[in-house]
MDTraj code that builds the backbone (N, CA, C; nanometers):
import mdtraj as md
import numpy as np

residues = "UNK UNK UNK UNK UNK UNK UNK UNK UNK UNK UNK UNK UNK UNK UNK UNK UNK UNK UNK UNK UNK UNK UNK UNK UNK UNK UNK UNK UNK UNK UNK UNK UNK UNK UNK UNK UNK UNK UNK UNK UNK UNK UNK UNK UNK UNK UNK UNK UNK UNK UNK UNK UNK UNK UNK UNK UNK UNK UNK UNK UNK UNK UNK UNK".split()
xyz = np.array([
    [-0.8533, 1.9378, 1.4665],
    [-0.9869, 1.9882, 1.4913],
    [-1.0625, 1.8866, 1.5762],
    [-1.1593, 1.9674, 1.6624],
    [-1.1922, 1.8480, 1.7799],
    [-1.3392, 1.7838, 1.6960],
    [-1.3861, 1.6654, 1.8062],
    [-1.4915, 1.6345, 1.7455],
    [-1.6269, 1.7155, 1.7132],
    [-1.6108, 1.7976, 1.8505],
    [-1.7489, 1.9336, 1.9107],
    [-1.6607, 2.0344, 1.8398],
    [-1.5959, 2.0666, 1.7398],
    [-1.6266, 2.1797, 1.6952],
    [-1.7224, 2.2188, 1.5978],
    [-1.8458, 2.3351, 1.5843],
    [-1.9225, 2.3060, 1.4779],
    [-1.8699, 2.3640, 1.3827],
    [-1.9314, 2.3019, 1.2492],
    [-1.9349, 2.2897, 1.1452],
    [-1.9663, 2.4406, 1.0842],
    [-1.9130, 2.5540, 1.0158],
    [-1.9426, 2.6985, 0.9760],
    [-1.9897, 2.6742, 0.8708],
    [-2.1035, 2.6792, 0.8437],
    [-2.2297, 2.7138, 0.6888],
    [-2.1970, 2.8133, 0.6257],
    [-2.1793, 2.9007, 0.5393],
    [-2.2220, 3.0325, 0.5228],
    [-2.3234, 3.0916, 0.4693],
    [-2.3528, 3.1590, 0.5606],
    [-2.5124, 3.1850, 0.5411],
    [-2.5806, 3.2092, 0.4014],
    [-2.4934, 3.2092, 0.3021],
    [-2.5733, 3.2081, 0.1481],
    [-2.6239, 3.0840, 0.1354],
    [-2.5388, 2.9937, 0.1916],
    [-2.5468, 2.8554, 0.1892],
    [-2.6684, 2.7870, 0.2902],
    [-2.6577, 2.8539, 0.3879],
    [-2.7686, 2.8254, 0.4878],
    [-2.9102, 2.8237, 0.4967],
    [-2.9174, 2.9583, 0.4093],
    [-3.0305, 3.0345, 0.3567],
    [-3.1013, 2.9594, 0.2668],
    [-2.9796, 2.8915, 0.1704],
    [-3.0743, 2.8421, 0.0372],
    [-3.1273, 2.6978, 0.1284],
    [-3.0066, 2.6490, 0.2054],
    [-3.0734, 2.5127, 0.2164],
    [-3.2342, 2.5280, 0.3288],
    [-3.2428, 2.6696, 0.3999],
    [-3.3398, 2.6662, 0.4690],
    [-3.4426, 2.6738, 0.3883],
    [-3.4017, 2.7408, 0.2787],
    [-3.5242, 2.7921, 0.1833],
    [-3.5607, 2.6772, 0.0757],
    [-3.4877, 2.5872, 0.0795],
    [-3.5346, 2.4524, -0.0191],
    [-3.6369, 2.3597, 0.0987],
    [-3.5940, 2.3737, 0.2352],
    [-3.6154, 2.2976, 0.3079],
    [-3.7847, 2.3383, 0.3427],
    [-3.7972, 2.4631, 0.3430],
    [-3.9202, 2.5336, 0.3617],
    [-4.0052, 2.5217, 0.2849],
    [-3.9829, 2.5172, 0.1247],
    [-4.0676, 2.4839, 0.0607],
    [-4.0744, 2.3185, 0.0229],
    [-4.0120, 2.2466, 0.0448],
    [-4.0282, 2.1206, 0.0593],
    [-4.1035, 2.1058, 0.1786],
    [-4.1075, 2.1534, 0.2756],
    [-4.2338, 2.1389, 0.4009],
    [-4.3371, 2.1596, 0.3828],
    [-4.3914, 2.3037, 0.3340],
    [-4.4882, 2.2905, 0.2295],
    [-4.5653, 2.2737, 0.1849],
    [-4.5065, 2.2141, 0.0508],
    [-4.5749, 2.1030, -0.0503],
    [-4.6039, 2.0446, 0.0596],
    [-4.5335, 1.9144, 0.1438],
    [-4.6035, 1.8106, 0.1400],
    [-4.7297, 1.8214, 0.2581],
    [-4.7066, 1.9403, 0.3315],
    [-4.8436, 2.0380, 0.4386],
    [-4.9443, 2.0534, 0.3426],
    [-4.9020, 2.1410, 0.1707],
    [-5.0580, 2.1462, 0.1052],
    [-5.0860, 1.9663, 0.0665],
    [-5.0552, 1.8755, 0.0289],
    [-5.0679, 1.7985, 0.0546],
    [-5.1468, 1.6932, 0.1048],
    [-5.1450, 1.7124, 0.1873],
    [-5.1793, 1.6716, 0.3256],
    [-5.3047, 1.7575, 0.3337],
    [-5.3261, 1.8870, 0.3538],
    [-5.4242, 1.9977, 0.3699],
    [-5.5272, 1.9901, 0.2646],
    [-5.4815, 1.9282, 0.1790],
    [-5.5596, 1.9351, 0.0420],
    [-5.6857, 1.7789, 0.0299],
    [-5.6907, 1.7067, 0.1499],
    [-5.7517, 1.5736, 0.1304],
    [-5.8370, 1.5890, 0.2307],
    [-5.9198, 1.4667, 0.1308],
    [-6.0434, 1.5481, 0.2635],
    [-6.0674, 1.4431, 0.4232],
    [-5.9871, 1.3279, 0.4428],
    [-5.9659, 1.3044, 0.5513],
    [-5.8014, 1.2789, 0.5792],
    [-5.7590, 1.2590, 0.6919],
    [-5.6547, 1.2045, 0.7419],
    [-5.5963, 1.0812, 0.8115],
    [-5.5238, 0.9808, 0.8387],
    [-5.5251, 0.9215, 0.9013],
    [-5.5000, 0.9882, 1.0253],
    [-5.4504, 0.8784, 1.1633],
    [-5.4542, 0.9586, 1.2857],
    [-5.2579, 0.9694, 1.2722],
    [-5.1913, 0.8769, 1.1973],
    [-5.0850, 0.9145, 1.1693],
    [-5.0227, 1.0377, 1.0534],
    [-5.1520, 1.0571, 0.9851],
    [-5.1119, 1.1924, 0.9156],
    [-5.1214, 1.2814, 0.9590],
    [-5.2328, 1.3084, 1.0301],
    [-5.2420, 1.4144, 1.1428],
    [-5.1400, 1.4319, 1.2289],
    [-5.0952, 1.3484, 1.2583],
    [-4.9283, 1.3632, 1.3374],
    [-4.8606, 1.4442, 1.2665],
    [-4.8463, 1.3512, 1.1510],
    [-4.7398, 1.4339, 1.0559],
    [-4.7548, 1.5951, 1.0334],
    [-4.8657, 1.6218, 0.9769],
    [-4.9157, 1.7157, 0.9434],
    [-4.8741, 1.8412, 1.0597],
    [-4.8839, 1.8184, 1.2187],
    [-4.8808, 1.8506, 1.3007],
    [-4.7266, 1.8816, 1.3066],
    [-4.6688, 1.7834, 1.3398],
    [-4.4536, 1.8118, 1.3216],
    [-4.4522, 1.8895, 1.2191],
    [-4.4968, 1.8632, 1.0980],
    [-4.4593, 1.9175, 0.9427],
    [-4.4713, 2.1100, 0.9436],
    [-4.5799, 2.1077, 1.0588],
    [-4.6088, 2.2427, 1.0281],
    [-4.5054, 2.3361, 1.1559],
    [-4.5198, 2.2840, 1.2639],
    [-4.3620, 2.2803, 1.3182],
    [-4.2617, 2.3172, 1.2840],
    [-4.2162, 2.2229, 1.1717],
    [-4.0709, 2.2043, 1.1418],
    [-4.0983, 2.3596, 1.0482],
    [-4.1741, 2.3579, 0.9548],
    [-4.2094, 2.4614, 0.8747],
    [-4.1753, 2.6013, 0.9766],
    [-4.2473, 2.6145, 1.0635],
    [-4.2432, 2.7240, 1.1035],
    [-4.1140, 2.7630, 1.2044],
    [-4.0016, 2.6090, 1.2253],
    [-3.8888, 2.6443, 1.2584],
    [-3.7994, 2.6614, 1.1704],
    [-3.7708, 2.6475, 1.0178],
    [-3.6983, 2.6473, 0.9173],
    [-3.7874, 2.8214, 0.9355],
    [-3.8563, 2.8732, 0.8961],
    [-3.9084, 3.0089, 0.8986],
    [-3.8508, 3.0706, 0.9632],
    [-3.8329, 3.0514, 1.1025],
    [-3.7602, 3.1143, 1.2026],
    [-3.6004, 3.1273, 1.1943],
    [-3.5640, 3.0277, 1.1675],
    [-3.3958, 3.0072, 1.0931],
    [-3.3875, 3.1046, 1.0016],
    [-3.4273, 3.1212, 0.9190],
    [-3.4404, 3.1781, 0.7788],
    [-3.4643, 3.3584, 0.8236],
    [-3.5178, 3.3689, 0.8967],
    [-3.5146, 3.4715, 0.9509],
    [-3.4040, 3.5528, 1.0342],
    [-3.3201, 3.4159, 1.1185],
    [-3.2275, 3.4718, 1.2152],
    [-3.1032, 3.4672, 1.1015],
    [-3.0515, 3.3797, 1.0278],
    [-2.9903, 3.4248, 0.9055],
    [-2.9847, 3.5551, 0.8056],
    [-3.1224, 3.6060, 0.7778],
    [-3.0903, 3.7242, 0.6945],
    [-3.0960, 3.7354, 0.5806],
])
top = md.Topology()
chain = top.add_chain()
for i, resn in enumerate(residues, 1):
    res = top.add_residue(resn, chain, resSeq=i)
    for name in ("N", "CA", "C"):
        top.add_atom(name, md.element.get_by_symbol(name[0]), res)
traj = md.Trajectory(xyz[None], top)
């Protein structure tokens, strides 16, 4: 098997880990959402976090 071959998930498997991954994004978005200031590095975060959130969403979607 070569080095570039990928790796096959199966999507029960895919699903859950998108779906642990999603709600672990989340939490730490309410978090974050829940204080009443930010640093200028949480705001970063906060910013990727909701990102990543809404690309695990999108995964989770093209899975099924």
């Amino acid at each position: 098997m070569s080095k570039h071959h990928a790796r096959i998930i199966p999507a029960e498997r895919q699903k859950s880990r998108l779906e642990k991954k999603h709600a672990q994004l989340a939490e730490r978005i309410e978090a974050l959402d829940g204080r009443r200031s930010l640093t200028p590095s949480e705001e970063l975060e906060l910013q990727q976090l909701k990102k990543q959130k809404l690309w695990a969403k999108d995964a989770l979607q093209d899975v099924g």
